[in-house]
Structure formats: C-alpha cells, structure tokens
C-alpha positions as CSV (number, residue, x, y, z in Angstrom):
1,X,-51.1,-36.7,-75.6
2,X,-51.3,-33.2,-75.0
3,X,-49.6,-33.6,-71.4
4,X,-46.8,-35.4,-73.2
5,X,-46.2,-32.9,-75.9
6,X,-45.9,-30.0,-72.6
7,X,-43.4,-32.4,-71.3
8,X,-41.5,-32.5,-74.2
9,X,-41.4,-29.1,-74.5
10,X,-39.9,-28.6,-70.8
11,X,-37.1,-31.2,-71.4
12,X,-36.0,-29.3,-74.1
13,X,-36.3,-26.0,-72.3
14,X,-33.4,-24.4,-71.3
15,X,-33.5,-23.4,-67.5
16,X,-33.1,-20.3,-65.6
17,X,-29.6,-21.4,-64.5
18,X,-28.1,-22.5,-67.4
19,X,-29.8,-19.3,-69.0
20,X,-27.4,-17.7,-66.9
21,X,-24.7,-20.1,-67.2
22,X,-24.7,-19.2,-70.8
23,X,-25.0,-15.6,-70.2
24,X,-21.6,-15.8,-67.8
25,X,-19.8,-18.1,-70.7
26,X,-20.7,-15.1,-73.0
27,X,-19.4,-12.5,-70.6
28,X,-16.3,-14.4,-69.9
29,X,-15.4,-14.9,-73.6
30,X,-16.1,-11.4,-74.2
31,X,-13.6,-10.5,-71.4
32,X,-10.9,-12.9,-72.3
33,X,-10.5,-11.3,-75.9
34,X,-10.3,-7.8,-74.4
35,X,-7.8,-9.0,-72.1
36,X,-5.9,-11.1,-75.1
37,X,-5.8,-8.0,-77.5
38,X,-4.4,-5.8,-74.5
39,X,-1.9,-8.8,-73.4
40,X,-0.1,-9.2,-77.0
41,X,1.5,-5.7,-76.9
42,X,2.2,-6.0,-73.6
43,X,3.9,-9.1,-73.6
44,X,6.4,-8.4,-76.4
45,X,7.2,-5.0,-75.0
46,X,8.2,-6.2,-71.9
47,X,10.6,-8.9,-73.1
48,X,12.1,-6.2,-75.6
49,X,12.8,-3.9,-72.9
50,X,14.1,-6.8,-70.7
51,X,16.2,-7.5,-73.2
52,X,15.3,-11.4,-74.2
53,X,13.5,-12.5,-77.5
54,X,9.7,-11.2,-77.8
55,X,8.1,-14.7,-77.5
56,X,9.4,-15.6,-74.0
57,X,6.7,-12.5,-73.5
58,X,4.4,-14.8,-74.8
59,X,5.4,-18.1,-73.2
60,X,4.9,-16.1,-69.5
61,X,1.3,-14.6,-70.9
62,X,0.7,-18.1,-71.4
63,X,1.4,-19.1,-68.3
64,X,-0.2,-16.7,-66.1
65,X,-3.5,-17.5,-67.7
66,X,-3.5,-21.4,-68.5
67,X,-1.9,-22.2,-65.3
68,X,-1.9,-19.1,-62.4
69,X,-5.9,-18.3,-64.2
70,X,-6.5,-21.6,-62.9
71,X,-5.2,-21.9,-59.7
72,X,-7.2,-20.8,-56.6
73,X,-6.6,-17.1,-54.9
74,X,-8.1,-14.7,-56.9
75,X,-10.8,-15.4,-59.3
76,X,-10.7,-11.8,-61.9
77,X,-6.8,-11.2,-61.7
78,X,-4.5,-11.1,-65.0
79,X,-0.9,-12.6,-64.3
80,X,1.8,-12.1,-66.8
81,X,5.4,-10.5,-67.4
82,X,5.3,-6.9,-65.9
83,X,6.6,-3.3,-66.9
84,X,7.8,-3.4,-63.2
85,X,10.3,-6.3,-63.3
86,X,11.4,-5.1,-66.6
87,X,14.5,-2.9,-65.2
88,X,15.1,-6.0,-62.6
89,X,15.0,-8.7,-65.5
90,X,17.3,-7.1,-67.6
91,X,20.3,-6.1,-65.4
92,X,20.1,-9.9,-64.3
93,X,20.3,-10.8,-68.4
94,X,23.3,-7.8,-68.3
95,X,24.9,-9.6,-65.8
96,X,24.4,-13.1,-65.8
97,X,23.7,-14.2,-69.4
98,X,19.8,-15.0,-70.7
99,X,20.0,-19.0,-69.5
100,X,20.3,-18.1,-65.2
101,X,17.8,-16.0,-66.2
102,X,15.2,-19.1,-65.6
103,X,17.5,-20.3,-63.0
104,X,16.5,-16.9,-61.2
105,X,12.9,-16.9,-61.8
106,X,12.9,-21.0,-60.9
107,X,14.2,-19.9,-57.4
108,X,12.3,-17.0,-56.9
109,X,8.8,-19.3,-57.7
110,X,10.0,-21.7,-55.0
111,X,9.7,-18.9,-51.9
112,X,7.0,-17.7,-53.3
113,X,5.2,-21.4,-53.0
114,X,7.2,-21.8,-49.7
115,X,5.9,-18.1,-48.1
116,X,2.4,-19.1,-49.5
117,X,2.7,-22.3,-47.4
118,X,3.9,-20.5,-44.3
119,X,0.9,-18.2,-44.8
120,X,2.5,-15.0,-45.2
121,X,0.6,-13.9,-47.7
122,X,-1.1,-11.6,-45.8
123,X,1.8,-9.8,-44.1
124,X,2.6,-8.4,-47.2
125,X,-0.2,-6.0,-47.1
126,X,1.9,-4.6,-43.9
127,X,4.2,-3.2,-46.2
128,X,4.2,0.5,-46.5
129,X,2.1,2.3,-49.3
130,X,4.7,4.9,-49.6
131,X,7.7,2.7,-50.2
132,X,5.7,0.6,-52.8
133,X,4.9,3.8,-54.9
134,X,8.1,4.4,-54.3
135,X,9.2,1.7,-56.0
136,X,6.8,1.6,-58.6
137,X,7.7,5.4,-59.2
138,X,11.5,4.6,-59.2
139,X,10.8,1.9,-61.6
140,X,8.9,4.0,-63.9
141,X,11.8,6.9,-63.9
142,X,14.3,4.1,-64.9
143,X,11.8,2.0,-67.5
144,X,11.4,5.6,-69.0
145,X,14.9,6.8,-69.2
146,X,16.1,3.1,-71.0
147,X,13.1,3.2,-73.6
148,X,13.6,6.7,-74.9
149,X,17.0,5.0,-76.3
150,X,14.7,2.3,-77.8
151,X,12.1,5.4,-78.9
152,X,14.9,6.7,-81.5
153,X,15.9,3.1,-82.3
154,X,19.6,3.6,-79.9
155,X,21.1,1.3,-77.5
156,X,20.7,2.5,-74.0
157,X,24.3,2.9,-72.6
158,X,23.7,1.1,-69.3
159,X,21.7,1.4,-66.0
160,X,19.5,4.0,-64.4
161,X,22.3,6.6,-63.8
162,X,24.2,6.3,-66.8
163,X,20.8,6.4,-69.3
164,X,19.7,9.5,-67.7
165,X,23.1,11.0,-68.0
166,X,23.4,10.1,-71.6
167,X,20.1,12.0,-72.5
168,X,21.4,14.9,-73.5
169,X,24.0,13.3,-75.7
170,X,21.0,11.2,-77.4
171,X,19.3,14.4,-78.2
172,X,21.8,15.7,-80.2
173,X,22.4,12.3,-82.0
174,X,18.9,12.4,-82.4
175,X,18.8,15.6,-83.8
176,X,21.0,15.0,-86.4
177,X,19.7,11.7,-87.8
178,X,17.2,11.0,-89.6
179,X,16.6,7.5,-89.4
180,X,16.3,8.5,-85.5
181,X,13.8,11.4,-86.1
182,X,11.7,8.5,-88.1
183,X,11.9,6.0,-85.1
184,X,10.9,9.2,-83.2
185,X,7.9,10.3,-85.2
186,X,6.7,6.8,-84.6
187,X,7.3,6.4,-81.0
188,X,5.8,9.8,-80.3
189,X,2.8,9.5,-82.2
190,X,2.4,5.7,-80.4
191,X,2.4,7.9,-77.1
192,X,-0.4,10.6,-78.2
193,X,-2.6,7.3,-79.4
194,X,-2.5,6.2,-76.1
195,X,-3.2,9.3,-74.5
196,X,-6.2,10.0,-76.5
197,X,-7.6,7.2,-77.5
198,X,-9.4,6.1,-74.2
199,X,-11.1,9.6,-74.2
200,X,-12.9,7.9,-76.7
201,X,-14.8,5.6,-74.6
202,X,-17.4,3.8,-76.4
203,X,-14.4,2.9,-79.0
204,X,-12.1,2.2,-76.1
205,X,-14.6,0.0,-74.5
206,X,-14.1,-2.3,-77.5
207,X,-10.1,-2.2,-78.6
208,X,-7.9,-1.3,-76.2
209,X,-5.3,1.4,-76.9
210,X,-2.0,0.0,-76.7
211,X,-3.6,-2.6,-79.6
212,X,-4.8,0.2,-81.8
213,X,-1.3,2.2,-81.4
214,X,1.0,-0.4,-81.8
215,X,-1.1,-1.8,-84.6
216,X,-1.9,1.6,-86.5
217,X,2.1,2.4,-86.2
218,X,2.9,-1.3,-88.2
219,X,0.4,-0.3,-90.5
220,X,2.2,3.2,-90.9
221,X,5.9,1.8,-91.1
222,X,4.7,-0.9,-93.5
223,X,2.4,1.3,-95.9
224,X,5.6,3.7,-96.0
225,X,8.4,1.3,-95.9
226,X,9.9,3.4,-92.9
227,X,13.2,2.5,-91.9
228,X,12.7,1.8,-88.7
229,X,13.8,-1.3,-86.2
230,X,11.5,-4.4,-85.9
231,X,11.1,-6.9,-83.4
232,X,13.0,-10.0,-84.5
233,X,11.5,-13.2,-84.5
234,X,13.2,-16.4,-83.0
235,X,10.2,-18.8,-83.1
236,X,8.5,-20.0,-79.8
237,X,10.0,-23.3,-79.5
238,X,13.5,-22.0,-80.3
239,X,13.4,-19.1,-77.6
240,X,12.7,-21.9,-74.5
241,X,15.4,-23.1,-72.8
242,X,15.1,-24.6,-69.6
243,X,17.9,-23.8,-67.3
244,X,20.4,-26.4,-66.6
245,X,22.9,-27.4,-64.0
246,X,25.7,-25.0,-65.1
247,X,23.5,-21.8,-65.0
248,X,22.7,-22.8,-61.3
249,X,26.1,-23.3,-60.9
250,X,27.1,-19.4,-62.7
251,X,25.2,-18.5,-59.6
252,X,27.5,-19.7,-56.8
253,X,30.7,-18.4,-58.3
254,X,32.2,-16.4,-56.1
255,X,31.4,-13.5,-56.3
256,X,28.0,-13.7,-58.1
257,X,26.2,-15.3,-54.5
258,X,25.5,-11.8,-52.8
259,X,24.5,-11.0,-56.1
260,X,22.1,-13.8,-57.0
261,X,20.7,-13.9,-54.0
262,X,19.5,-10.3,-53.6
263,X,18.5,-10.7,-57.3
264,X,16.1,-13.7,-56.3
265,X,14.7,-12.0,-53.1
266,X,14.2,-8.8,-55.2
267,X,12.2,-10.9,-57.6
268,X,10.7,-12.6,-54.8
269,X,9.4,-9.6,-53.0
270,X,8.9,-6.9,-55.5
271,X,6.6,-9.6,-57.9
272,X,4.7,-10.6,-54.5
273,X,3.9,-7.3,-53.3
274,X,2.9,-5.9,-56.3
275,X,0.7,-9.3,-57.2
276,X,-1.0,-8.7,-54.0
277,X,-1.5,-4.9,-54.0
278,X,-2.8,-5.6,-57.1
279,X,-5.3,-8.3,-55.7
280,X,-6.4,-5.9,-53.3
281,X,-7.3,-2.9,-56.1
282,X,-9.0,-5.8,-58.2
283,X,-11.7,-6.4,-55.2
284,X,-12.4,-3.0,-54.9
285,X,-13.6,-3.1,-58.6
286,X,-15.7,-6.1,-58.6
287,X,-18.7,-7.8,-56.2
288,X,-17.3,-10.9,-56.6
289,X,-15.3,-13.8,-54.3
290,X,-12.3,-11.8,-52.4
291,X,-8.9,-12.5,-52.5
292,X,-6.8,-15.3,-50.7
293,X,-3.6,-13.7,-50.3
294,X,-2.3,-17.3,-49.5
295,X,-3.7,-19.1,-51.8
296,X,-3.0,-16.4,-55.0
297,X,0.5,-15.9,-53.6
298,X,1.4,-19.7,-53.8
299,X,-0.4,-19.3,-57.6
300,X,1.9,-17.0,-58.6
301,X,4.9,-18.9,-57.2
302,X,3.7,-21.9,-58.9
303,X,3.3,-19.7,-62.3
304,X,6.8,-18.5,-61.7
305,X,8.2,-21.8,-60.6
306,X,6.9,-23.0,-64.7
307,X,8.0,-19.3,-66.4
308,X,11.9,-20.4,-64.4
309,X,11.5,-23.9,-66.0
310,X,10.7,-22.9,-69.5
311,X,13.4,-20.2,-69.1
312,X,10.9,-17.1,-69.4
313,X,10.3,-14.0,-67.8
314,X,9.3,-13.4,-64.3
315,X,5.7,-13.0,-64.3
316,X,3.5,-10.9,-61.6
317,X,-0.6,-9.7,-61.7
318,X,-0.8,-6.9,-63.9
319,X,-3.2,-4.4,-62.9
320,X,-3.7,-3.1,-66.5
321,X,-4.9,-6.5,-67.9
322,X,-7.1,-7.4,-64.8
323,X,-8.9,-3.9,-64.6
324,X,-9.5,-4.4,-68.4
325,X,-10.5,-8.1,-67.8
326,X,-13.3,-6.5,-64.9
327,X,-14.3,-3.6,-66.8
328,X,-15.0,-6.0,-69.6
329,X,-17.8,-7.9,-67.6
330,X,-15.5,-11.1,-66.5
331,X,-17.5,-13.2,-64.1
332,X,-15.8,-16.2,-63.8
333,X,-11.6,-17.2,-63.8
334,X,-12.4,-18.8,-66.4
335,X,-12.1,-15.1,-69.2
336,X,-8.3,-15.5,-67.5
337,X,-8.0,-18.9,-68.4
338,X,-9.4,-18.3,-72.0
339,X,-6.7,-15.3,-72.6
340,X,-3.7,-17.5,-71.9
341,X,-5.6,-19.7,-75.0
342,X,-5.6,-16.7,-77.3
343,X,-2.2,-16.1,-76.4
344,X,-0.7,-19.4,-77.3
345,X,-2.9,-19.7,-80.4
346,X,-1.4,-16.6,-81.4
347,X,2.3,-17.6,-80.6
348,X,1.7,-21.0,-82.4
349,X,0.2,-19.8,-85.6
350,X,0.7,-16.1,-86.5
351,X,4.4,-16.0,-84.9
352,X,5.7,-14.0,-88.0
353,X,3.2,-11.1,-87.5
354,X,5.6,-10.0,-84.8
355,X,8.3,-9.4,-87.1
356,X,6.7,-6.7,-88.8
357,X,6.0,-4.2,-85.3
358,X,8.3,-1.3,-84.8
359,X,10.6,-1.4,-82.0
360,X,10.0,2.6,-81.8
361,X,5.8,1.5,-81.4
362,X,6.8,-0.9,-78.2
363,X,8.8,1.6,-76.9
364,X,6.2,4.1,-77.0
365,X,3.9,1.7,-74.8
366,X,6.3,1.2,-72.1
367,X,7.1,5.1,-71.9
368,X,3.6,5.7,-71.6
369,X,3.3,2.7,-69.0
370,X,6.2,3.9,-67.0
371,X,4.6,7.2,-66.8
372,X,1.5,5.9,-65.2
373,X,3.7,4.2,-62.3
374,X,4.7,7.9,-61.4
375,X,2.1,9.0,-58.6
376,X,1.7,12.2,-60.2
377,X,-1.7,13.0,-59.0
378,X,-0.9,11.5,-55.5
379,X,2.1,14.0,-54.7
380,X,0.7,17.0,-53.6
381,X,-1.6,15.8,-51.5
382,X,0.7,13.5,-49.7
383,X,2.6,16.4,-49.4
384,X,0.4,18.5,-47.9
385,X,-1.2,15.6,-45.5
386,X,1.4,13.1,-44.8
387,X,4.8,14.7,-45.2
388,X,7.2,11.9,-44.2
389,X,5.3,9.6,-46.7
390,X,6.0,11.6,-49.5
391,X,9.5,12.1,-48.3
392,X,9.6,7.7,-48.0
393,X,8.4,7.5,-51.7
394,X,10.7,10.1,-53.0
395,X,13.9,8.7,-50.8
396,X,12.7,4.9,-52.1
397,X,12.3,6.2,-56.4
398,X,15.6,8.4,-55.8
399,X,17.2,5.4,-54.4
400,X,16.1,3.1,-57.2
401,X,17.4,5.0,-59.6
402,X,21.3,5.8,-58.4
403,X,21.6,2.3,-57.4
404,X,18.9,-0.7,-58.1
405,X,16.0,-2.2,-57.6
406,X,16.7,-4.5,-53.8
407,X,19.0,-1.8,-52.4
408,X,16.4,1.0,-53.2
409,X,13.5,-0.7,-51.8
410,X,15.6,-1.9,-48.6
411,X,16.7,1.5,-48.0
412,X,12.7,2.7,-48.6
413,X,12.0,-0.2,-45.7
414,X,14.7,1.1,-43.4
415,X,13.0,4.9,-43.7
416,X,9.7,3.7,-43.3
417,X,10.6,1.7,-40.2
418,X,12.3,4.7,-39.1
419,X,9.3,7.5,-39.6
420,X,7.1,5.1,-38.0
421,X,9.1,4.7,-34.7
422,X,9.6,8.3,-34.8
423,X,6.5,9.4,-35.1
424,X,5.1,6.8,-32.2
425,X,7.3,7.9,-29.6
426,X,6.4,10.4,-28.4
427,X,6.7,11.0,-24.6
428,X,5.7,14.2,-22.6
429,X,6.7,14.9,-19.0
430,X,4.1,16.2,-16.5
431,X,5.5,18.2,-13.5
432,X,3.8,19.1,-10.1
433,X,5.2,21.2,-7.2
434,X,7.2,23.5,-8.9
435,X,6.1,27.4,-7.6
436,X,4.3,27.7,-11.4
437,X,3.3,24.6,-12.4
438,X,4.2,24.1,-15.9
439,X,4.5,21.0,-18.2
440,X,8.1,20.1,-20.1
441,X,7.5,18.4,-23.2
442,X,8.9,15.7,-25.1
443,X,8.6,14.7,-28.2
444,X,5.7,17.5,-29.5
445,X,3.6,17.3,-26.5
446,X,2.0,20.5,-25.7
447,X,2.5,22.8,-22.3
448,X,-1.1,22.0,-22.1
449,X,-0.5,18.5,-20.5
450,X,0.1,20.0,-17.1
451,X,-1.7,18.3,-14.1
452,X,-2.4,21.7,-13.0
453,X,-2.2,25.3,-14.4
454,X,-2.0,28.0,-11.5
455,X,-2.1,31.9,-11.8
456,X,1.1,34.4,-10.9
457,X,-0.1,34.4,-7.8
458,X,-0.4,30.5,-7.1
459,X,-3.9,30.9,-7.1
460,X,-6.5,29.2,-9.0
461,X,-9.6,30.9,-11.5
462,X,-11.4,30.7,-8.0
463,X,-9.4,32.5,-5.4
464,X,-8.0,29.2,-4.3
465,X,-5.1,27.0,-4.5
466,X,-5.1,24.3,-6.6
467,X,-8.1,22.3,-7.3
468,X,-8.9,20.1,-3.9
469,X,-7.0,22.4,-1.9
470,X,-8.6,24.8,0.8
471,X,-8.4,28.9,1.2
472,X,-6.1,27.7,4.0
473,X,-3.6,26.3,1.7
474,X,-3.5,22.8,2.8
475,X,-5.0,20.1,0.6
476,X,-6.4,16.5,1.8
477,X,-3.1,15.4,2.7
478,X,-2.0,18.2,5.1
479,X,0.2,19.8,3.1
480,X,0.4,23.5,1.6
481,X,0.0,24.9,-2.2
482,X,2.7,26.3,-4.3
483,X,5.5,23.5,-2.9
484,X,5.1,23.8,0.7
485,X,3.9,21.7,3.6
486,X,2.1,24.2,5.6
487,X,5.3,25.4,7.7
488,X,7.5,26.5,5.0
489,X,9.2,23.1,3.8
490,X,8.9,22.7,0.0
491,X,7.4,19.4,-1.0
492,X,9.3,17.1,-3.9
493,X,8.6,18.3,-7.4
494,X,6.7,15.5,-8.5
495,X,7.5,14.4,-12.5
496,X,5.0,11.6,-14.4
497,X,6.5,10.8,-17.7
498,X,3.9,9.6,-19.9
499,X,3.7,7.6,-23.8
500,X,6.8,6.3,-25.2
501,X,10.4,6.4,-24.3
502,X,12.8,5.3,-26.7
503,X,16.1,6.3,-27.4
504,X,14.8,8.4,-30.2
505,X,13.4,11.0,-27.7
506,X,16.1,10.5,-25.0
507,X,18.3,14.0,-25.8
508,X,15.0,15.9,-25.5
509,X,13.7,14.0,-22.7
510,X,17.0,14.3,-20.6
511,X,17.1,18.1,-21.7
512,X,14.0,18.7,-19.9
513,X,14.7,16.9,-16.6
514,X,17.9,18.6,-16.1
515,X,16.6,22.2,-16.7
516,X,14.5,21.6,-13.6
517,X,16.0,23.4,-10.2
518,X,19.1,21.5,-8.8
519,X,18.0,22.6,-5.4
520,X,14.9,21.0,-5.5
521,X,14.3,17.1,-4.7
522,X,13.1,15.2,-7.4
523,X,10.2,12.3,-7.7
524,X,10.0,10.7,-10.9
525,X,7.1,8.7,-11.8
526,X,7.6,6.1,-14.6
527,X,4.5,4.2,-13.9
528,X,2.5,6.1,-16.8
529,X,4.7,4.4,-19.4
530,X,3.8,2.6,-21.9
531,X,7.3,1.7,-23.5
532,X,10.1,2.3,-22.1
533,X,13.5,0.9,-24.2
534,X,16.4,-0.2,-22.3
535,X,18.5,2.9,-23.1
536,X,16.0,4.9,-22.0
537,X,15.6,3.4,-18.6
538,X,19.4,3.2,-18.3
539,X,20.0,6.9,-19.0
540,X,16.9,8.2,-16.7
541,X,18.7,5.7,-13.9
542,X,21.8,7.5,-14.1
543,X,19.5,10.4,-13.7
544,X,17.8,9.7,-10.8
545,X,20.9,8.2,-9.2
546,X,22.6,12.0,-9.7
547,X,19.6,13.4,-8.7
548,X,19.4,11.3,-5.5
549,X,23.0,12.3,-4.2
550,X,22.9,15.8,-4.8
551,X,25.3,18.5,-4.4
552,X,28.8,17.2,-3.1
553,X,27.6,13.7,-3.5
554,X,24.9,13.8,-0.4
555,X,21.7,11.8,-0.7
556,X,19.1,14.0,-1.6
557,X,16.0,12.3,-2.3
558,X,14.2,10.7,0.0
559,X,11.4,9.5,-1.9
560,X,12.4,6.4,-4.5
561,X,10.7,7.2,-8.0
562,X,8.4,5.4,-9.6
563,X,9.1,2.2,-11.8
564,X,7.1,1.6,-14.7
C-alpha cells in the first residue's frame, strides 16, 4: 500500500526536464513580449517613413516571426521591416507606385531562396566592414535628413540631396509656425526619452524605450488635444494587396528595367548583408546553436518571398529587436515565433489604437534610430588605425547620400576592391653588384631589404668584403668584391624583384630600374615573385629587351634574366 502511494506520487511528479522545459517556456514568453512591445513602434515607423500605410509594418512584423522565427538558420534572431531599407522602399513607392512595391520585394525573396540554395550565404561575410558601415552610416544621414520634415509634421521635398538642401528653408518655416513648433516639442522630447530612458536600467530592462516614448507622447497629444499629425488607419485587410500581372509588367517598361533591376538587387544585397552581419553580432551575445548563414539566408528569402505576396515591406533581421529578444533571456526560436503572435493579435483587434500616435513621436524614433547607424564612436579610431577604411566608409555614406542606395554601395565595393589590391602589392627590388650596394624600393619597401649593406670603402663591419668573401677579394666563385672579377672586369648588377607586381606599382617599379647605370649590364631575377600581372611582365620585357641591346642597339647582356 505504502509502495503504491510512493508510486503515485512519482507519476505525478514533474521531472527534472520538464522542470526545465517549463522554465525555457517561461523565459521564452517573457522574451517574446519584450520583443513585441519593442516591435509595435518599430513597425509602424518604418512604413510611415517608407511611405505606405502603418499596418503593412505590421503584416511584415508578422511575418518575420510566424514564418522566418520558424524556419531553420538562426535560432534568437528578430526579422522584420528595417530602418535600413526605409530610404530604399520609399524611392521605389516614389517611383513606381505602392502595388510593384510587392512585385519588388517578391523578386528580391526569390534570389535570396536561390543564393541560399547555391550556398552563398557565407560569402557574404566577405564583404567589407567598412563599406557596410558605410552604408548603414549613409542610410542613417538620409533616414535623418527625411524625418526631421516628418518631426515638424512637413513633407520632405524629395531625396537625400534635396532634403538636406531644404533644411534651412524648413527651419525658418518652422520657426514661424506654431503648429510646427508643437509637432517639434513632441518629436524632441520623443528623442530625449530615448536617450535617457535606458540609463535607467532596471526600468529599461522591463519596457523598452521607444514603447514608453511613443506611448507617453500619445498620452501627451491626447490629454492636451495637440494639433499634431496622426498615423491614419486603413485596416489590415484593406492595406494587402498582392501584386498582380500589370505591376510586374510596370517593371519592364522601357525604361523602368535598369531601374527595377538595380532596385531588386539592392534589396537583395543590402537586406542579406545586413540579416547576416546581424546573425553574426547575435552569436556573439548568446551561448546558444550558431548561425547557418545558408540556411537563415534562404529563411529570410522565404519571409520576403510572403512580405512581396501580401504586398508588404521588405523585411531584414533587426539587430535592435534580436539584442532585446537575447538580453531578455530567449532560449528557444520559439520567443520569435510568439512575437509575430503578439503582433497579429494586436493588428487584428486593437487596429484603431494606431490612429491615435503622433506622426511627430514616430519620427522621433527613427531620428534617434538613424543616429545610431552613424559609427560615431568607431571613427576616430579607424582613423587613427586603418586610414583607407575610414576613407571606404566615408566615400560609401557620401555616395549614398548625393546619389542612392545601389550606386553608393557599388561605388563603396569598387574602393574597397581598390585599397585592397593596393595595399597587397607591394613589390621591392633587391640589387647586388653595384659599387654600394643599395636596395630600390617599390611600393613602401624599405632600403633595408638589401642582400648586402657594405661600408664607403666596400668593406664589411669586419675588414672584409662582403660576407663569404676573403681579405683577397674573391668569393667562392672566383670572382672579386665591389663588381669585379678579380682582374678589373665588373660583374652584372644582379636585380631580384620580390612580392607583387601589378600594374598598380609598375611607374614606381620601372622608375627604379631605369635609374640604375646605363653602362652597366643588367640581370634581372623574377623568380622571387609571387604575382606578377600581365602588364607588368610585358613592360619589364620591354625592359630587359632595351637593356639587352644597349647603346646604339648592340647586345649587351649576356646573361638572360630570370623568369618567375
């Protein structure tokens, strides 16, 4: 009786591992309504700023966490629409109307599931750091400049060039309205909530800040009856409108392919890269499963391939929301999951508390979110340590800014390409025989890198000739020091050309070799190569064949050089 009653009592028992089970539900949940209440402002900023109705912000929320959360790649990482394709997204609404817009995204989800397949996931982590905070920095400058229109409750006059040229003339406007000062007050204090309000932590641990700022400014415009912009409310189901065959068809017009199709590779590449940097800053905050870069880049193309179906924004991992779900205690994908519930909960049954949020309150969020994609704190000493990095990031935000997004980040590629041939090749010439011995350099290389350094005198530290060579002045193979034979002939000046030749270094390298005596034969030794580019070897032939017939066209060199 007793021995049954103990049984009893272990079948109902819970056990160690559904202890923990529970105690990962818990933490997940926890996580997942963080990451919702930081997701809602987020969301409907974004669309506002890109310029389509607040709830497709919702619909790509949605998304990224019922479908991308779910998918394999990585397990704590927060998709959604980003503050970085917000610039993109809207001069594609600018230009080709809000129903291609899906048609755009639809594409762009496609590579993404095809490069995913191909497994070129990971070569996107080959892309250079410098041009990516470029970007991000050029996106910021340009998601800044549009929103303080949007701050004072103005329509921004156009794109990055045009909105930072009309700043001064919206200062004045501002100044003398006050409708715009009250959009302003809003706005500004939204930005000085968000400064402060993480300093304090033990509240910040528990509502995020853009939540308490944008909700403490509806509060403020709705106590007051400040007459200020709202969001305006469509309904969720009215806002979705799958793309059909005539937007596809806007997009071969002619005239609109070029432009389509660097629209749809910029989405392509810019929401990848910045998915999967993202990935990468996510495992560095968590002890958990690591990142498939394959497997979470086809996620995010099939995410993307829905948001283009449903006719919503582009979406990418956000590194706000998936820092916030970590630093919440998310164990499992399954807090990602439960966010992308919260959100569509929310879009289904409180859709009219989004009428009642200031415009001036979003715009403040995205100023502040802009400025964080500014690497501020990273300048000076990427200055001070890797000069043409800085001068990549800079080129690639300037860029970005006087033209767009694709042709700023291809012209960022194009430097980076450049510094990093540059600074890899380096060559440096080595030069034996000459009465000094001395070393010409190419391409930095110090006078150092001689093969031998002799006194005035042609002697050595010891008295002697060069090292391996007798007081008699003949070395192992019979012949004298300082160029001669023994009897007074002068041996060949011997040149070893050593690293990298490419036609980058060729003016320098050809400078040297011709400032060496013209009444000296010439050896030169190419074996110590290791790259030599076609128009390098081509202009060091015509060299050697100068060198080899001498004065008056007679053969001089006796002595073929070297191949490498």
């Amino acid at each position: 009786m007793r021995r049954s009653r103990v049984a009893r009592q272990r079948q109902f028992r819970p056990s160690i591992p559904s202890r923990q089970a529970l105690a990962v539900w818990r933490a997940d949940v926890t996580a997942s309504l963080v990451v919702f209440l930081v997701a809602v402002p987020l969301c409907v900023g974004v669309a506002v700023a890109s310029g389509v109705p607040a709830e497709l912000g919702l619909v790509t929320g949605i998304v990224g966490g019922l479908l991308t959360g779910l998918l394999p790649g990585s397990s704590l990482q927060v998709s959604g629409p980003a503050a970085g394709l917000t610039v993109l997204v809207f001069e594609a609404v600018q230009e080709y109307g809000l129903g291609t817009l899906g048609a755009l995204v639809l594409i762009a989800g496609v590579l993404q599931l095809a490069m995913g397949a191909l497994r070129l996931g990971r070569w996107f982590r080959a892309i250079s750091v410098a041009v990516v905070q470029g970007m991000l920095a050029g996106i910021g400058l340009v998601l800044i400049a549009g929103q303080l229109y949007a701050l004072v409750d103005a329509k921004a006059p156009g794109g990055g060039p045009a909105n930072l040229g009309g700043l001064p003339k919206l200062a004045a406007d501002t100044a003398g309205s006050g409708a715009s000062l009250t959009a302003l007050a809003v706005g500004a204090g939204t930005i000085v909530l968000l400064v402060l309000w993480p300093k304090w932590r033990r509240a910040a641990r528990v509502v995020p800040a853009p939540l308490v700022g944008v909700a403490l400014a509806t509060v403020v415009v709705w106590m007051l009856d400040l007459p200020v912009a709202r969001v305006e409310v469509a309904g969720l189901l009215d806002v979705v409108q799958p793309p059909g065959g005539a937007d596809f068809l806007r997009l071969t017009e002619a005239g609109a392919v070029a432009g389509a199709l660097g629209t749809v590779l910029a989405f392509t590449l810019i929401a990848s890269a910045e998915s999967l940097f993202s990935a990468a800053a996510v495992d560095r905050l968590h002890d958990g499963p690591r990142t498939d870069y394959d497997k979470e880049l086809m996620a995010q193309g099939a995410g993307n391939t829905v948001c283009g179906l449903l006719g919503a924004l582009p979406m990418t991992a956000v590194i706000v929301r998936s820092s916030a779900n970590v630093h919440a205690g998310a164990r499992t994908k399954a807090s990602r999951v439960l966010h992308g519930a919260w959100l569509l909960l929310f879009a289904v049954a409180l859709p009219a508390a989004l009428g009642v949020v200031p415009l001036a309150a979003l715009a403040g969020v995205l100023v502040h979110a802009g400025g964080k994609l500014l690497p501020v704190k990273q300048w000076r000493p990427l200055w001070r340590e890797h000069r043409g990095e800085a001068v990549v990031l800079a080129a690639t935000a300037v860029a970005i800014v006087a033209t767009n997004m694709f042709e700023g980040v291809l012209l960022g590629l194009l430097l980076a390409v450049a510094k990093s041939a540059w600074e890899t090749s380096h060559v440096h010439l080595e030069i034996v025989g000459l009465d000094e011995p001395v070393a010409a350099v190419a391409g930095g290389a110090k006078a150092g890198d001689a093969a031998a350094v002799l006194g005035a005198d042609g002697r050595g530290p010891d008295g002697y000739g060069p090292e391996g060579y007798g007081p008699d002045g003949r070395g192992p193979d019979g012949h004298g020091t300082r160029g001669t034979d023994g009897s007074g002939a002068r041996r060949p000046v011997l040149v070893r050309a050593l690293g990298h030749a490419t036609f980058l270094r060729l003016p320098k390298l050809l400078d040297q070799l011709e400032a060496l005596p013209k009444d000296r034969e010439i050896q030169l030794d190419l074996s110590g190569l290791r790259h030599l580019d076609h128009a390098c070897a081509a202009a060091l032939g015509n060299w050697e064949e100068q060198q080899r017939r001498g004065p008056g066209g007679t053969t001089r060199q006796k002595t073929p050089s070297v191949a490498p």
